[in-house]
N, C-alpha and C positions, 0 to 999 in steps of 0.2 A: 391596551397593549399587554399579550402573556407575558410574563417574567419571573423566569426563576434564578435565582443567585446565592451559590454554596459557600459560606467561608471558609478562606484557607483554613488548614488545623495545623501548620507548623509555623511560628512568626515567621517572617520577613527579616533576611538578612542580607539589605543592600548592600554590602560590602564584598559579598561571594562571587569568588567566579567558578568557573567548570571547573578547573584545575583543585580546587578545594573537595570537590566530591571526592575526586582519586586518593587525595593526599588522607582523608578522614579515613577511605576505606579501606589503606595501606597502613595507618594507625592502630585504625579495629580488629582489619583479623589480615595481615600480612601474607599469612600461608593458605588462606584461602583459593582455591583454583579458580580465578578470574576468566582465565581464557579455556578453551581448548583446542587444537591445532592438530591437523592430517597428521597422523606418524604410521607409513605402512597400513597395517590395514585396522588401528585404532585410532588412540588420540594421546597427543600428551598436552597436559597441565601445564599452566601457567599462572603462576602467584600472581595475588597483589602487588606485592613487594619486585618480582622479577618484571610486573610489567610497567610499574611507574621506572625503575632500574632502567628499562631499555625505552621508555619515553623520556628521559632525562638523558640518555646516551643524544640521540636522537637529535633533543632542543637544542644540546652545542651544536651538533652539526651543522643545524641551519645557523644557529650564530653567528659561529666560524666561516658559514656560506653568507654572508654577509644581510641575513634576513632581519631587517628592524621590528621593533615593536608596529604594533597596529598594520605592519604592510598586510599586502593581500596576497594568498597562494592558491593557483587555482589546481583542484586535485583529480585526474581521470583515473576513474580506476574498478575493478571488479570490486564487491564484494568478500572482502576474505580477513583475515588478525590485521594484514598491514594497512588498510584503511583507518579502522580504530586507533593501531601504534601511531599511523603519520596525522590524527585528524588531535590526539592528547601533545604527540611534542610539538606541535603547532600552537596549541593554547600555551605550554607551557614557555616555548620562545617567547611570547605574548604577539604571533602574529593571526593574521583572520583566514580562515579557509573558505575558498569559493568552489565547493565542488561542484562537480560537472557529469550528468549522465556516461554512464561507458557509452551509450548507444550513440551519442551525437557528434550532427555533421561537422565537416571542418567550418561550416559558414555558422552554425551553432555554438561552437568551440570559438571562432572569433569572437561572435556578438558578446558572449560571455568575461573572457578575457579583456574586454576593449571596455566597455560598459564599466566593470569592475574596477578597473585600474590595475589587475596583477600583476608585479614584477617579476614573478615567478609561474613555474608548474611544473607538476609530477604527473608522469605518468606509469602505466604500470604494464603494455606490452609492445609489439615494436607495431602491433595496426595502430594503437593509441598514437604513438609517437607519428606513422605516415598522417593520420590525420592531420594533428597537430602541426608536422611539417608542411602541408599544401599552406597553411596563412602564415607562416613563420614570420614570412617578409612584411604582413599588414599589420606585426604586434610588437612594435618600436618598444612599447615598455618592457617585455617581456626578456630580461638579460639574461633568465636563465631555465633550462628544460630537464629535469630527473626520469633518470630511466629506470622504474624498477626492475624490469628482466634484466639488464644489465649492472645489480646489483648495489640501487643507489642508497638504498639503506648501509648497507657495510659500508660504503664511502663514506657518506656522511659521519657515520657515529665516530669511523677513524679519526674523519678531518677535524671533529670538535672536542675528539682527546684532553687537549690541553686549557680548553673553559672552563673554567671555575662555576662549581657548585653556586656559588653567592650569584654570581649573572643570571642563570637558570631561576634563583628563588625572586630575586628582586624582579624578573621578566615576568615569571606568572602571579606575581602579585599586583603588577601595575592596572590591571584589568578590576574597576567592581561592577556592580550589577546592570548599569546601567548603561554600559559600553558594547560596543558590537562583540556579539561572540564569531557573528557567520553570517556569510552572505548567500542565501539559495535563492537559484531562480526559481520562479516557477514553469512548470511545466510545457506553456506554452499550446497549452488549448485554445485559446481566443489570441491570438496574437502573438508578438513579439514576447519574450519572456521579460519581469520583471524583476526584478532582484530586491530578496524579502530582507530585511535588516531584522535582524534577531539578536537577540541582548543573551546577556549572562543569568542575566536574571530569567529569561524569560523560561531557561533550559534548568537552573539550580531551581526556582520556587516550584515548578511545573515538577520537575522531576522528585523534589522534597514532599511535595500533598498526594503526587501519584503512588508513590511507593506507601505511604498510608492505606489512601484510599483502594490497592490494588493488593494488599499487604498480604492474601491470602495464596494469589499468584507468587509474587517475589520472596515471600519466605517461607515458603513449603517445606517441607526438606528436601535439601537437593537441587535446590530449583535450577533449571536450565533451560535456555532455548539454541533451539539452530536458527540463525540469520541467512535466509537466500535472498528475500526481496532486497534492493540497491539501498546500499546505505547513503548514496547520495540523494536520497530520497528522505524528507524529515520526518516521516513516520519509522523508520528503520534505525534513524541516526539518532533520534531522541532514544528510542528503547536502547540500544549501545550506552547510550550515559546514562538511561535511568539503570539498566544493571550495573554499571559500576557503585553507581552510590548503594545498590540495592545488596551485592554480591550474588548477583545470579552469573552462574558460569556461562557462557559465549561459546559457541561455533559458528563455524561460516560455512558455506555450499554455495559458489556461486555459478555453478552447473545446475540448473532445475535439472537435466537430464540424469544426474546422479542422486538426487532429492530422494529416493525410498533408501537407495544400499547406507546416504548418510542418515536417514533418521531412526534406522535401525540400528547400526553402531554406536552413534552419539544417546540415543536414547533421553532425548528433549521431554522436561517436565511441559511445558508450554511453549505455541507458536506464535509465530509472526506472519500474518496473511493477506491478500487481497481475496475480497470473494472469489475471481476466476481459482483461482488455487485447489478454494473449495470443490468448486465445481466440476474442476478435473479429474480430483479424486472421485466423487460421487460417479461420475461418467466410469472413467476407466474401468473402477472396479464393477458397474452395471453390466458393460458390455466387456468386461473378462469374462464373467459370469453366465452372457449370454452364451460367449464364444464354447465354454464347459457345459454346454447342455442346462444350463441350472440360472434362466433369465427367470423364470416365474418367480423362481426359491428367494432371489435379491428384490425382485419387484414387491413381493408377498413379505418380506422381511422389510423393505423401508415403508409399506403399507404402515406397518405393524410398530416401527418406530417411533412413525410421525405421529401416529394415534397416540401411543403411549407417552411420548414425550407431554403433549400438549393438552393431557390429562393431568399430566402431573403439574402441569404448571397450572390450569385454571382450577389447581386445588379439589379437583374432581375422583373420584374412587375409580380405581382400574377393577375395573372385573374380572373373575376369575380366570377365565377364557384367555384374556388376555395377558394377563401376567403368564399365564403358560407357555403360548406363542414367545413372548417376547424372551423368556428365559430359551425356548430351543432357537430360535433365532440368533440367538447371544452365542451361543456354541457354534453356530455354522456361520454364521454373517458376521457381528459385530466383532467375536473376536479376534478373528483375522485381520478386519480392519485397523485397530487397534494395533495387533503387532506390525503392522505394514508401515505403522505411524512411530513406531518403535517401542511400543508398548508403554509408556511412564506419561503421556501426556495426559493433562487433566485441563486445561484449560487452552485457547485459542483467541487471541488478538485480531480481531478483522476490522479491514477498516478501506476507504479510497472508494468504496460503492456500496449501494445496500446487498446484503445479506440474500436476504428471503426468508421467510418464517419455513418454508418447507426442508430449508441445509441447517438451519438452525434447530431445527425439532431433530432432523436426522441425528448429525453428530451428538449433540445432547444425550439420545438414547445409545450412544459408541460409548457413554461414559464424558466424551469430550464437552465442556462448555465454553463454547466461541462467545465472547465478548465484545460484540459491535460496537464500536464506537464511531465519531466524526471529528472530523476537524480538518486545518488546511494549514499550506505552508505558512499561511499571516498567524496561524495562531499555534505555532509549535508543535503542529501534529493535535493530539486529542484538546475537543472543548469538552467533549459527553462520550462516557463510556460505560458500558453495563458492567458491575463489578459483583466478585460472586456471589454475596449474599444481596445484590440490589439487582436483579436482572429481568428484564423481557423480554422472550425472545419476537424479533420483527421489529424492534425499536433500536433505537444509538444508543439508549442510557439515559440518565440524566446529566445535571454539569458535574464537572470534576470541582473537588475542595480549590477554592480562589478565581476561581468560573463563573461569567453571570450569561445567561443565555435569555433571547427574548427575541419576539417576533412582531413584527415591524406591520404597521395596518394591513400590507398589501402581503402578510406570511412571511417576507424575506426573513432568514435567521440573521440576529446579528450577536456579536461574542464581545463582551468586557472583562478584563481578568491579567491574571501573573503571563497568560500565554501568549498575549495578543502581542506580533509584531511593533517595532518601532514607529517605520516607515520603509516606504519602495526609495532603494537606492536611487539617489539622483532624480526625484521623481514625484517632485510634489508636487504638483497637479492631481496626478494616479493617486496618492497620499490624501491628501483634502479630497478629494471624490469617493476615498472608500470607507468614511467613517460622517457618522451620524451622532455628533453631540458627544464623542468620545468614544462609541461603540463601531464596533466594526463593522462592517456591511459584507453579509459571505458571498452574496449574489444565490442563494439555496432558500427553497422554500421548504419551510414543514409544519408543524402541530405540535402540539404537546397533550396527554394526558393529564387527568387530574393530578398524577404523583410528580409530575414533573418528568417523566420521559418522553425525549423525542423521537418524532418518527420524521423521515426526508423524505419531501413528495418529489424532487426532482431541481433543473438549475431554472433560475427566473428567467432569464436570457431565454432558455429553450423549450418553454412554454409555446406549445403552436395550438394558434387561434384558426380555428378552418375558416371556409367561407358563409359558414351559419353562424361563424361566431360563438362555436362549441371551443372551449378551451383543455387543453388535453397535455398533460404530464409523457412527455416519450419513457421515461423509465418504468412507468407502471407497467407498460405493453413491453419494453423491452426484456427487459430483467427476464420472466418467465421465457419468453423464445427462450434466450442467450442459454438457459439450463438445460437445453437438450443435446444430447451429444454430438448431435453432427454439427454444431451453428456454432461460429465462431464470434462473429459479431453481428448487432443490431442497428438501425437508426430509423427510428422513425421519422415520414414525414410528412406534412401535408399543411405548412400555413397555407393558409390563403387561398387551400384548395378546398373542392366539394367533397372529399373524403380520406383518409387516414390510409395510407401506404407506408412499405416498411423498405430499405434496402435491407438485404440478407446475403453475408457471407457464409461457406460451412470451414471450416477447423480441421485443415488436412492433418491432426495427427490421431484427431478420433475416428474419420471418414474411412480410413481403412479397415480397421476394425471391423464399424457397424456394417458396412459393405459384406464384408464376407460374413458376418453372422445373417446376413438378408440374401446370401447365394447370390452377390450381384460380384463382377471384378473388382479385387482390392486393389488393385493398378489405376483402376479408374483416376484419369487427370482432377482436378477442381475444375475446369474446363466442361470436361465431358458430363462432372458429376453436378451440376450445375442446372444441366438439363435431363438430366434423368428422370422418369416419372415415378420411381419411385422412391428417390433422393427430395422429389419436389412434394411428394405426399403424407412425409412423413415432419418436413418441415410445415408443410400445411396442417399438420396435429399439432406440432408447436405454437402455431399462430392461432390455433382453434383454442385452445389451451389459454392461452392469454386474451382473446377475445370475450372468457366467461368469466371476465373477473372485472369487465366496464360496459358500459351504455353500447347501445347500437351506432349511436352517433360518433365515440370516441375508437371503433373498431376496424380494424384493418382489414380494407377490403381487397387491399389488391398488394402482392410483394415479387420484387424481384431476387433471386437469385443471382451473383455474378461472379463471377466467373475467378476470380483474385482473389487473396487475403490482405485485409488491411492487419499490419505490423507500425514494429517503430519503424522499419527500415525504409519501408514505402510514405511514412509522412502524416500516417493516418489513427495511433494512435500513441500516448504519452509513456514514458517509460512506466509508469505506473498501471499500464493497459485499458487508462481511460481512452474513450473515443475523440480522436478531435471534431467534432460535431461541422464547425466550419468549415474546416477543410474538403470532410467529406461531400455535403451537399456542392461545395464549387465543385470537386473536382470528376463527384458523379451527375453532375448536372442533367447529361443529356442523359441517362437513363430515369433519371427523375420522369426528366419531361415527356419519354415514354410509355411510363406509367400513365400516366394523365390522358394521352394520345392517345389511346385506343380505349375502347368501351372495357367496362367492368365486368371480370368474370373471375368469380371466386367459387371454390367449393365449400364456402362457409356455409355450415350448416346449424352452427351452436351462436348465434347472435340473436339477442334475448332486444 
């Protein structure tokens, strides 16, 4: 059995809770700008000192609202300062927050609610609040609903005016390490959602070794990032606390569609991302490029990237030639990129899918270095993360400081450590079935390198065994499609059958674009463009593309087009823009079995 296991580098201090980061880094540097916040068409600051000030406003309020220690509050809400303010005077009341996706249904919003036990919930606009009114009548516990568009912060801090300071300090001290900080669900890709019991500890030791082991990121100077991904989401929600302990200043965007004019203004040292994010950028800017006459110049310039980047990392001497290219590339390509990113970023956080060595070389040579990491809601967000002076690009990293990571006979990853979950609420069955002698079981298979970095081959679950008994990883083959501009998403399929097919969505926001740079209608429906032949040929490069990179046996011989986008809205994928794998195959069933039904005709011409 591979095993590798980092020890923490900061002791262990069972007694902390979250609430003790804030309070330390309110001690330390007070007039630090913690936050930043929309003013017009900048930003204004917000201290340490003024934001524990208006999270302790805050914690009376719920007191005064009659919120007990240890209850449960469940929080919908965007991304934006008031999530962070209402997620701190929550700890400090000493009560447990259950956030909840903005994107989820009312029958979502039950299960959550009802499972949890919340006595309460906030919301943050009045769709939030219609949702949550269709179950109103099915959540007998739930005595009470906040509106934030209807100003429930200002109420609140009124109503608990008159609570005493001593309540507030004696509340967030009754929490130590070892007590629930937060209850998330998870996402609900294989099923009903589970709800992850996450400690104090698991958020203070994780975020005390990460700020270490990250230390080149977080204390930069100036350090900054913009939050758009959902903070209800625990890759987002950790980075929020690990900046506070850290003092990296905070913005929010929870508009992607406003995502360039903020990262220009805010001017973020470092991001927070999921690969698609990546990959939008790479796109966009490819096919602006195209659309300005100047598709060779981008193509010839990320050539010229990739090459150079991954010279430099296999420690190999750039040649002359090359270092030339890449410096006039740097003037016409890279730097614009750069400033489109707001110009200050030096580092980039990725995580929830792999990467690719080919976005990872790219940005690298923008200057930028994305730092893939993994992990999952049972383990607090990061187990392995590439850190700046430890990195490979196409790998997660190795473990983090107080991290043991190790793979299981049959490859499953399993995780021991400061990160790892307690237990699934209510749910010890699920509990005893996902740990192995103490270690966690992720359900993710990978490898590791000599030095200790992992690489993810895919989920064990979704491993499809053909009918010869070829065994075949769908992310290897998906990943590459998914990076071409017009495909929105992937799924491969084929247990059980005689050969490997793919369903294939395209991405109606890149589709009109690449249309009109191909002379085709940028009106074109997903409907229409679905069956276009030369919307289907250019996706058939995509799947050619990914076809030379495995066996003839593990290659995709046949793919559909259709006609829709899988979203959260439709059912199909997770707020965090994984695919629900499940769901899909029921609910494309009969195009599956399509596939199958008629004889094989492919234009694959590159199957080796």
């Amino acid at each position: 059995m591979v095993q590798f296991e980092v020890p923490a580098i900061v002791p262990a201090d069972p007694e902390a809770n979250i609430t003790d980061l804030l309070d330390q880094r309110v001690k330390a540097t007070p007039d630090l700008a913690l936050f930043s916040v929309p003013e017009g068409d900048g930003w204004r600051d917000i201290t340490a000192q003024d934001f524990r000030t208006a999270v302790v406003a805050l914690a009376k309020g719920f007191v005064a609202a009659g919120v007990q220690p240890g209850e449960k509050v469940g929080f919908l809400a965007r991304t934006t300062y008031d999530w962070t303010l209402v997620d701190f005077a929550l700890f400090y009341a000493g009560a447990v927050m259950v956030p909840i996706y903005e994107t989820s249904s009312p029958s979502q919003i039950q299960w959550i609610m009802e499972d949890s036990g919340a006595s309460a919930l906030i919301v943050e606009s009045p769709d939030h609040f219609a949702r949550v009114d269709e179950v109103r009548g099915d959540l007998p516990l739930v005595r009470e609903v906040w509106q934030l568009h209807l100003g429930a912060i200002d109420t609140l801090t009124a109503q608990g005016a008159e609570v005493d300071d001593a309540e507030i300090e004696r509340r967030r001290n009754l929490a130590v390490g070892a007590d629930i900080a937060t209850l998330i669900y998870t996402s609900g890709s294989t099923g009903r959602p589970k709800g992850c019991v996450l400690t104090h500890s698991n958020f203070v030791e994780l975020c005390r070794n990460s700020a270490k082991a990250l230390n080149a990121v977080v204390t930069m100077p100036g350090a900054s990032t913009l939050l758009f991904i959902t903070t209800a989401h625990v890759f987002a929600r950790f980075i929020s606390i690990l900046n506070i302990h850290a003092g990296v200043r905070t913005g929010h965007q929870p508009d992607t569609r406003q995502l360039l004019p903020a990262l220009g203004s805010f001017k973020p040292t470092f991001l927070l991302a999921v690969p698609r994010v990546f990959e939008k950028v790479y796109n966009s800017a490819e096919q602006k490029a195209e659309a300005g006459g100047k598709g060779k110049i981008f193509r010839a310039a990320a050539a010229t990237a990739i090459e150079h980047s991954t010279l430099l990392e296999e420690g190999r001497k750039v040649p002359l030639g090359l270092k030339l290219k890449f410096a006039l590339f740097d003037k016409l390509v890279y730097g614009k990129l750069r400033a489109a990113m707001g110009g200050n970023v030096v580092y980039a956080i990725s995580g929830s899918a792999p990467l690719g060595a080919r976005l990872g070389h790219f940005f690298h040579s923008l200057g930028v270095v994305i730092l893939e990491g993994y992990g999952l809601t049972e383990t607090t967000a990061p187990a392995t993360v590439n850190l700046a002076d430890k990195s490979k690009i196409g790998t997660v990293g190795p473990a983090l400081p107080g991290v043991g990571v190790r793979l299981a006979d049959d490859g499953e990853i399993e995780v021991k450590g400061i990160n790892v979950f307690k237990e699934y609420w209510n749910n010890p069955e699920a509990t005893a079935a996902a740990f192995d002698d103490g270690w966690f079981k992720t359900g993710d298979i990978g490898g590791f390198d000599a030095d200790g970095f992992l690489t993810i081959t895919g989920r064990k679950k979704e491993i499809i065994v053909t009918a010869a008994g070829k065994n075949v990883a769908p992310a290897v083959l998906e990943d590459p499609i998914r990076s071409n501009p017009i495909v929105g998403q992937v799924v491969v399929v084929g247990d059980q059958k005689p050969f490997i097919s793919a369903l294939i969505t395209l991405d109606s926001e890149m589709l009109p674009t690449w249309l009109a740079n191909n002379d085709l209608p940028a009106d074109m429906t997903l409907a229409e463009a679905s069956k276009n032949a030369a919307v289907r040929d250019e996706v058939q490069r995509a799947v050619d593309r990914a076809n030379k990179t495995v066996s003839r046996a593990e290659s995709i011989r046949k793919f559909t087009i259709l006609p829709s986008e899988w979203t959260e809205a439709s059912g199909h994928l997770t707020p965090k823009l994984s695919i629900k794998r499940n769901v899909i195959l029921d609910d494309f069933a009969d195009d599956i079995a399509a596939i199958y039904d008629e004889p094989v005709q492919t234009t694959n011409v590159s199957l080796k």
